[in-house]
C-alpha positions as CSV (number, residue, x, y, z in Angstrom):
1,X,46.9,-72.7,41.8
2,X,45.7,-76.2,41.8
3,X,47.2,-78.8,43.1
4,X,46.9,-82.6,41.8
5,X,47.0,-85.9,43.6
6,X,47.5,-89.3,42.0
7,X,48.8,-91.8,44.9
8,X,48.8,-94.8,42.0
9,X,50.1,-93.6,39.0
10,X,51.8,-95.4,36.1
11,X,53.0,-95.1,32.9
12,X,50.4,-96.1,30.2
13,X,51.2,-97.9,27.6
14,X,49.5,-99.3,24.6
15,X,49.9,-101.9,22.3
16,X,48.0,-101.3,19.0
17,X,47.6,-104.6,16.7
18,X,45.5,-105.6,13.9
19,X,45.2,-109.3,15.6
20,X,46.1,-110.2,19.0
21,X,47.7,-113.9,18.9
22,X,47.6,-116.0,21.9
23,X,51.0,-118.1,22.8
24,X,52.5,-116.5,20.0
25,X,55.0,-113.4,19.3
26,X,53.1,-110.2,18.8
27,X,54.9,-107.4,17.5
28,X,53.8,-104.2,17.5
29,X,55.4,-100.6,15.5
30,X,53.6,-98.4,17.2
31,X,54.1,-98.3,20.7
32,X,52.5,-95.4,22.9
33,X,54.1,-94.7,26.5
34,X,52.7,-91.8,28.9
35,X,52.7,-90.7,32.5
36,X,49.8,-91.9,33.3
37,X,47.2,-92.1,36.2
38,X,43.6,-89.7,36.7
39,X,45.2,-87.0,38.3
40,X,47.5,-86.9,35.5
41,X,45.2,-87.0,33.3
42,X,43.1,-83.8,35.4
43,X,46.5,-82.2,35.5
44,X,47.3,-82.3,31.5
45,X,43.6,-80.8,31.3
46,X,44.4,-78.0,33.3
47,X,47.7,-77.5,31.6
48,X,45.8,-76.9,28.7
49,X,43.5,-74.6,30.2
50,X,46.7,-72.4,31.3
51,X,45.6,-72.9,35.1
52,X,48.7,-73.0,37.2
53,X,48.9,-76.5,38.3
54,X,51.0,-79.0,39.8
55,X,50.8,-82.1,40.6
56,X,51.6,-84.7,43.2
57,X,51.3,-88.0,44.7
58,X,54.1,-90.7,44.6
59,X,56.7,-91.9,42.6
60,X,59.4,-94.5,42.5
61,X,62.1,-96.6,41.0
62,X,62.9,-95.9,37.0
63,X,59.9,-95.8,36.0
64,X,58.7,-93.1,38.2
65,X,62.1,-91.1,37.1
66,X,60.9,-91.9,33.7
67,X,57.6,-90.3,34.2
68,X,59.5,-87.3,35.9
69,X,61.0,-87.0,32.7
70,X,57.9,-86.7,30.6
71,X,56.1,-84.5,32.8
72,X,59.6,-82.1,32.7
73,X,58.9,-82.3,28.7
74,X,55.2,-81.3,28.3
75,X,56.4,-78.3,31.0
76,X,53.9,-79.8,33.7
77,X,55.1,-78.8,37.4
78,X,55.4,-81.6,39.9
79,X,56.4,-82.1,43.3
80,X,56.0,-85.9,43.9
81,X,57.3,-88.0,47.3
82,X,59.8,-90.2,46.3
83,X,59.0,-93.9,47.1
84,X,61.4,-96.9,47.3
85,X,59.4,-99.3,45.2
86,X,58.9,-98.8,41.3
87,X,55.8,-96.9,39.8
88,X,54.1,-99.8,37.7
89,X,53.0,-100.3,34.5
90,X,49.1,-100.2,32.9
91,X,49.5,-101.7,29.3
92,X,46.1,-101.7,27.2
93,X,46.4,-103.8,23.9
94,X,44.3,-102.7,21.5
95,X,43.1,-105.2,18.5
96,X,40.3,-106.3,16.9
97,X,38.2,-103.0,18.0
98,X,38.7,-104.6,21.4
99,X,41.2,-103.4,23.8
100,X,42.9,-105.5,26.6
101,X,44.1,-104.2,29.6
102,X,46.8,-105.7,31.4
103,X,47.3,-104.0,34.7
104,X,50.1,-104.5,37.6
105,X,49.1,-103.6,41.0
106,X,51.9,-101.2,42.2
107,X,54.2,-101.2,45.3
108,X,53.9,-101.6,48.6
109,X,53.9,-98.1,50.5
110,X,55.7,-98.0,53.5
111,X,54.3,-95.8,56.6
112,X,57.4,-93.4,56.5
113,X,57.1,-92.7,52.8
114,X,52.8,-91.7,53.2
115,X,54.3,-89.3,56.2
116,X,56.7,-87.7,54.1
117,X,53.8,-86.9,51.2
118,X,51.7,-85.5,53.9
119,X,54.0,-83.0,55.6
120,X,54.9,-82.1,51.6
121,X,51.0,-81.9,51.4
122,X,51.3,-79.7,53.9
123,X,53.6,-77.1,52.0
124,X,51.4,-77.3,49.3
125,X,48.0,-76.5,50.0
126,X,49.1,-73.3,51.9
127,X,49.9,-72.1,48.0
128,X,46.7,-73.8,46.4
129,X,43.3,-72.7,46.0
130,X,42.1,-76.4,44.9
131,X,42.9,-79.9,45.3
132,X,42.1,-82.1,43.5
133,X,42.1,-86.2,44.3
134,X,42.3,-88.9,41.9
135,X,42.3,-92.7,41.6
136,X,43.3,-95.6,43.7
137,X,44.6,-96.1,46.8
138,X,48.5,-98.3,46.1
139,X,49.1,-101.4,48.3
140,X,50.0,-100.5,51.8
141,X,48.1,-97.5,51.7
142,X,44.9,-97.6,54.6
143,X,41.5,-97.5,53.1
144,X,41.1,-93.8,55.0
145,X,43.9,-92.5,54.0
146,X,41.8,-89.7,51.6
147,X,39.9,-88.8,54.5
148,X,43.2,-87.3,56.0
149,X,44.0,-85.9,52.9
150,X,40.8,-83.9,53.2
151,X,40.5,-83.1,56.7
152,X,44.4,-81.3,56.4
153,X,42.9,-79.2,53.2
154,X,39.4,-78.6,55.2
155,X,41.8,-77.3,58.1
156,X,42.7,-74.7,55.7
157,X,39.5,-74.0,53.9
158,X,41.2,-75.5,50.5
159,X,38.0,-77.2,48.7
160,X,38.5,-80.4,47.3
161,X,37.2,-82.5,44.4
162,X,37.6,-85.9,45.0
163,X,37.1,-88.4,42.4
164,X,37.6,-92.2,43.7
165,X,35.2,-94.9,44.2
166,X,34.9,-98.3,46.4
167,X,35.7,-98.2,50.0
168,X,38.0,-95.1,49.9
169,X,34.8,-93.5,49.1
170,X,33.1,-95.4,51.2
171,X,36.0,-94.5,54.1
172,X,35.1,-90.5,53.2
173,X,31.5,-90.6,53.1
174,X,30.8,-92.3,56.6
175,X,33.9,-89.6,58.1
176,X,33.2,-86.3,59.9
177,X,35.7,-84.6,57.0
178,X,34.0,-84.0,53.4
179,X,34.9,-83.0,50.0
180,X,33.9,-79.8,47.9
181,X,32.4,-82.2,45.0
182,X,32.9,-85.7,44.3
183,X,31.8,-86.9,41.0
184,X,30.7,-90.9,41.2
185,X,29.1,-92.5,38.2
186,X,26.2,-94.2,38.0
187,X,27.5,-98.2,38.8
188,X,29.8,-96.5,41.5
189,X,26.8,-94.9,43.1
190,X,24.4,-98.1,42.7
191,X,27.6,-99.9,44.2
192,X,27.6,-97.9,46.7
193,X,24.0,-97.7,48.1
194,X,23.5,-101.2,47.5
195,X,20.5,-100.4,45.2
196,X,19.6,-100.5,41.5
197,X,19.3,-96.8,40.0
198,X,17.4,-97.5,36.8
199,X,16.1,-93.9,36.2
200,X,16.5,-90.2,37.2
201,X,13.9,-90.3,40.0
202,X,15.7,-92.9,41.5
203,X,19.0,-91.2,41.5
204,X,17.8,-88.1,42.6
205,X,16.2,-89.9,46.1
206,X,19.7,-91.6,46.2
207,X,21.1,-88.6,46.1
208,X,19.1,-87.1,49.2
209,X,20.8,-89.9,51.4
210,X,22.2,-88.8,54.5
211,X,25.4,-90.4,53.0
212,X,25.6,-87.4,51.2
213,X,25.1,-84.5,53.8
214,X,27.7,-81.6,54.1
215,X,29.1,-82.0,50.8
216,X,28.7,-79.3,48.6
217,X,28.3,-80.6,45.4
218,X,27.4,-84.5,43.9
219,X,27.6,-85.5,40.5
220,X,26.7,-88.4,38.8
221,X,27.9,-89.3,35.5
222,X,25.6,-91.1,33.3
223,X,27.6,-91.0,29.8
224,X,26.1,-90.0,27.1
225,X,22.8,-89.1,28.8
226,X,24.9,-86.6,30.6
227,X,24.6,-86.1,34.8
228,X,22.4,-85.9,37.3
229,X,23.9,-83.2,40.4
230,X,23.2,-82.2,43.4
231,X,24.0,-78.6,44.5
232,X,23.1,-77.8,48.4
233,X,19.7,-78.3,48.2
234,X,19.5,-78.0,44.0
235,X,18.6,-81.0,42.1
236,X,19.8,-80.5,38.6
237,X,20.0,-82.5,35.2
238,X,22.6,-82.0,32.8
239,X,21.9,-82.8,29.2
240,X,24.7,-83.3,26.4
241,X,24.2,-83.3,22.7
242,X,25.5,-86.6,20.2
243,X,29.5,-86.5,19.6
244,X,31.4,-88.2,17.5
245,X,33.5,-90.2,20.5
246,X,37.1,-91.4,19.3
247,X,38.6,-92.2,22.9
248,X,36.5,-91.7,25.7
249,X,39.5,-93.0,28.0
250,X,40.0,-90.0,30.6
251,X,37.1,-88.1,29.6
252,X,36.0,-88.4,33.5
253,X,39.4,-86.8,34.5
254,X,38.9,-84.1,31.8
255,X,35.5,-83.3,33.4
256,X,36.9,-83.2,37.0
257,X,39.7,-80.1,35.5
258,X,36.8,-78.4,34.5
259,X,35.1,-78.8,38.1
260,X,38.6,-77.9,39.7
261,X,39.2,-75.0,37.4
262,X,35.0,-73.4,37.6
263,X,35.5,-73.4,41.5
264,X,38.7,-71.2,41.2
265,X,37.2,-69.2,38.5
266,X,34.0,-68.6,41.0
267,X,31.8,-70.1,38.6
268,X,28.1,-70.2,39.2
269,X,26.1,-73.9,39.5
270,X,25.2,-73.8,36.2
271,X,28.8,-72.7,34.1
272,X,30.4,-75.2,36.5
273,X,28.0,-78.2,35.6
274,X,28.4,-77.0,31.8
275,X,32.5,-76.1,31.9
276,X,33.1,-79.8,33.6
277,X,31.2,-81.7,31.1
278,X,32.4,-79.7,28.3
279,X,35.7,-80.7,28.8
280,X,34.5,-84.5,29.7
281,X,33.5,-84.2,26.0
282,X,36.5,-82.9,24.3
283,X,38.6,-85.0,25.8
284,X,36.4,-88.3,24.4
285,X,37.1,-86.5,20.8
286,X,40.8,-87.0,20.9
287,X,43.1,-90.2,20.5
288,X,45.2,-88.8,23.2
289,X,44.0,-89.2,26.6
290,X,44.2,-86.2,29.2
291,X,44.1,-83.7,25.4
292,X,41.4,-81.2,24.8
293,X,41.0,-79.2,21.3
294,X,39.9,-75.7,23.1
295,X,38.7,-74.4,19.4
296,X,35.7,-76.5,20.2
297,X,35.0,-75.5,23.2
298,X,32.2,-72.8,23.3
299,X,30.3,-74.5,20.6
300,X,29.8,-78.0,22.9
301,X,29.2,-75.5,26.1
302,X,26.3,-73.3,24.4
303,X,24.6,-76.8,23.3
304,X,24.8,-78.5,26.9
305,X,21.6,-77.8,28.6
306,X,21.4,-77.6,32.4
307,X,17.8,-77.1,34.2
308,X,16.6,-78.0,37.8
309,X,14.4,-80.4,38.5
C-alpha cells in the first residue's frame, strides 16, 4: 500500500483557444476539469500501475466535494481531512502554442483542521508501506509542517519520497527527520545551495553537501538530459533516449510513482532510477496529465542507461 499526500490540491482546468483576446469575451468548447494537484497526479500513476493506493491531504467546500466525486469515478481510494475553506482552482489557458496559467492561492488552514489530518495520518501509515509527499504547503500551514509529517512515518520505519521544493525543503533538510528520496530538479537545487550548477561535476560536489547527509537517495532531474542521483555513497548518471514529448505537465509526478512503487517492489539502485524515469517519460507522451500508456513501457526502460560515475 501507498499512501499519497497532496496538502494543496485543486481542480485543474484548462482553457484551450486558438487566440487568446485581452478585454474581450473568450469562449472556449472544450473545457477540461480534473482533480488535480502532484500527489494526484503520483496517485493516478500508481493507479495505473495496479499498486494499491490511496491518497490524502485536504479538501474543502464544493469544489473539494467535486473532486471527491471524480476521484470516486476513476475508482481511486481516498481518505482526505475535510477543511472548512474551498479547494481552489489552477486554470492553464492554452493558445497560441503558449499556455497561461492563472493560479488562486488556496484557503487558509486552521490549526484544528492540520491536527485532525495528522491523527488520520496516523491511521494510515500503520497500513502503508510508502508515503509519498507532494506539492505545496496551503496558507496557514507552517513552513515545517513536512518535517512532522516525516518524523511520524520515520517513527514507524515507513520510507518517504518527498517531492517539494523552496523553504519546506529547506525546513526538512536543516531537521534531524529525513526522507527515503527526495527528487529536486536542477533550478530547485541551484536555488537551494545558493550556487550555479552548470555541469555534472558540479552537481555531483553539490550533491556531497552535508545538506544532504542521512538521506537515502537524491535525484536530480535534468529533463531531457535525464538525472544525476545519489545513492548512499553511489554517484550515478541516468541517461534517457529523444521522445516525442506531447505534455510534459506531471511527468515529475509520474517519475515519483515509479520511485514510490520500485521501493515497495524492493527494487535494486539501478531498476529504481530506470522504473522512475520511465514513467517520467510516458507520462510526457500523453495529453492527459497523471496517464501512462504501459504498452510502451519496457521498450523506454531497456533504452535508459544508468552507470556510476
Amino acid at each position: 500500500m501507498i499512501v499519497t499526500i497532496t496538502m494543496n490540491p485543486s481542480i485543474d482546468i484548462s482553457y484551450p483557444l486558438e487566440r487568446f483576446q485581452l478585454d474581450t469575451v473568450n469562449r472556449v468548447n472544450d473545457v477540461r476539469k480534473t482533480a488535480g494537484g502532484k500527489g494526484l497526479n503520483v496517485t493516478r500513476v500508481l493507479k495505473q500501475l495496479k499498486h494499491d493506493v490511496i491518497a490524502s491531504g485536504l479538501l474543502g467546500g464544493y469544489i473539494g466535494e467535486g473532486m471527491k466525486a471524480d476521484l470516486d469515478k476513476a475508482d481511486i481510494a481516498h481518505q482526505f481531512t475535510a477543511i472548512s475553506g474551498n479547494t481552489r482552482n489552477c486554470i492553464a489557458i492554452l493558445h497560441e502554442g503558449k499556455q497561461t496559467e492563472i493560479l488562486e492561492n488556496g484557503p487558509t488552514i486552521q490549526p484544528a483542521e492540520l491536527q485532525r489530518f495528522l491523527a488520520q495520518l496516523d491511521a494510515l501509515i500503520q497500513v502503508t508501506d510508502v508515503v509519498t509527499i507532494s506539492g505545496s504547503l496551503p496558507q496557514g500551514v507552517p513552513a515545517d509542517f513536512y518535517v512532522e509529517v516525516i518524523k511520524r512515518c520515520n517513527s514507524v520505519d515507513k520510507p518517504v519520497v518527498l517531492d517539494c521544493s523552496g523553504e519546506a525543503l529547506r525546513q526538512v533538510l536543516t531537521s534531524s527527520h529525513k526522507p527515503y528520496l527526495i527528487k529536486p530538479n536542477r533550478e530547485e537545487l541551484s536555488d537551494l545551495l545558493g550556487t550555479s550548477l552548470e555541469d555534472l561535476a558540479s552537481i555531483k560536489e553539490a550533491l556531497a553537501n552535508d545538506l544532504f547527509a542521512g538521506i537515502e537517495w537524491v535525484v536530480v532531474s535534468l529533463g531531457a538530459q535525464g538525472a544525476i542521483a545519489k545513492h548512499e555513497n553511489n554517484f550515478y548518471r541516468v541517461t534517457i533516449p529523444k521522445i516525442e514529448i506531447v505534455n510534459p505537465v506531471g511527468s515529475g509526478d509520474a517519475t515519483v510513482a515509479g520511485f514510490a512503487a520500485a521501493i515497495v517492489e524492493g527494487k535494486e539502485a539501478t531498476a529504481l532510477l530506470k522504473m522512475g524515469n520511465t514513467l517520467g517519460m510516458l507520462n510526457a507522451q500523453e495529453a492527459i496529465t497523471g496517464s501512462v500508456n504501459l504498452t510502451n513501457y519496457q521498450q523506454l526502460f531497456d533504452r535508459i542507461e544508468v552507470t556510476t560515475f
